[in-house]
N, C-alpha and C positions, 0 to 999 in steps of 0.2 A: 490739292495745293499745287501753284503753277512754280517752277522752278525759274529762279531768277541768275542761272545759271548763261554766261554766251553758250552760245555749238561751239567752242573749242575745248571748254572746262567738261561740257557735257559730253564729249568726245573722249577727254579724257578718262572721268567716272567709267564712262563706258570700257574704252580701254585696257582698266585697270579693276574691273567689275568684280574679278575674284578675289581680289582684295576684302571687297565690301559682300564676300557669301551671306552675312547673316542678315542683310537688310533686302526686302523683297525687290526682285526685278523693277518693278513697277515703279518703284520708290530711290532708286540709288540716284536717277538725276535730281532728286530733292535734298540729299543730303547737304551738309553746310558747310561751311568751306571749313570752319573750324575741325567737323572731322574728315574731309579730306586733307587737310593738314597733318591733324594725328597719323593717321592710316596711312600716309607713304611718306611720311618722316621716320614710323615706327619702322616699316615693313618693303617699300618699297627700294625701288637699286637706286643707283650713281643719275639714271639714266631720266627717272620715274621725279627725280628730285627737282632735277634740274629744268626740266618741261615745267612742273606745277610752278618753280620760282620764274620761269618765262611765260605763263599765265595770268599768275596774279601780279607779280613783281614784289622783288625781295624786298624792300620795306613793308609792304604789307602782310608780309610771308612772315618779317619778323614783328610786325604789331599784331598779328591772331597769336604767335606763339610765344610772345613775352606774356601778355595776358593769360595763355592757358598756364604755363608754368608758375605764373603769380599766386594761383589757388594750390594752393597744399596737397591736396589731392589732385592730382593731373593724371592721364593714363599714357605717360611718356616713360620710355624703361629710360634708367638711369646717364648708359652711355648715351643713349641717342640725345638726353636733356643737355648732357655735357657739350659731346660732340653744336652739337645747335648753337649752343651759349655761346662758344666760343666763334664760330660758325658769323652767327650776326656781329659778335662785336666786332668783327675785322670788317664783314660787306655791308651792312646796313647803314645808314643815315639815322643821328639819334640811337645808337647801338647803345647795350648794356653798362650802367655807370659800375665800374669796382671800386 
């Protein structure tokens, strides 16, 4: 599978590769942005957050992550779901209705 990743996402993954120990070498530039989202929203710093929102760009940072949280099952802990929510309604375009 060819990754439809740029060199700068793909730089990132890489970057950030210990993140992603349990998906083989081989395969972490394939991953999807959906869980490179997860994975340095979950885990990732101040630093790690804000490069991936100057990647994809913060609307669409916050359209992969409303849609994951809209499934009832999501693998977001608690505070970071919080933190986020809150997070997009202030920086996003079309942010969260209350």
């Amino acid at each position: 599978m060819k990754s439809s990743h740029n060199q700068e996402i793909k730089n990132f993954i890489k970057d950030h590769s210990s993140l992603f120990w349990y998906t083989p070498e081989e395969k972490k530039e394939q991953i999807s942005l959906e869980m490179l989202m997860e994975t340095i929203l979950n885990y990732g710093d101040k630093e790690s957050v804000k490069k991936l929102f100057e990647l994809i760009g913060i609307n669409k940072a916050y359209e992969i992550f409303n849609v994951q949280i809209s499934n009832e099952r999501n693998n977001y802990f608690a505070p970071v779901k919080n933190f986020f929510q809150l997070y997009f309604s202030r920086h996003a375009q079309g942010n969260f209705k209350h």
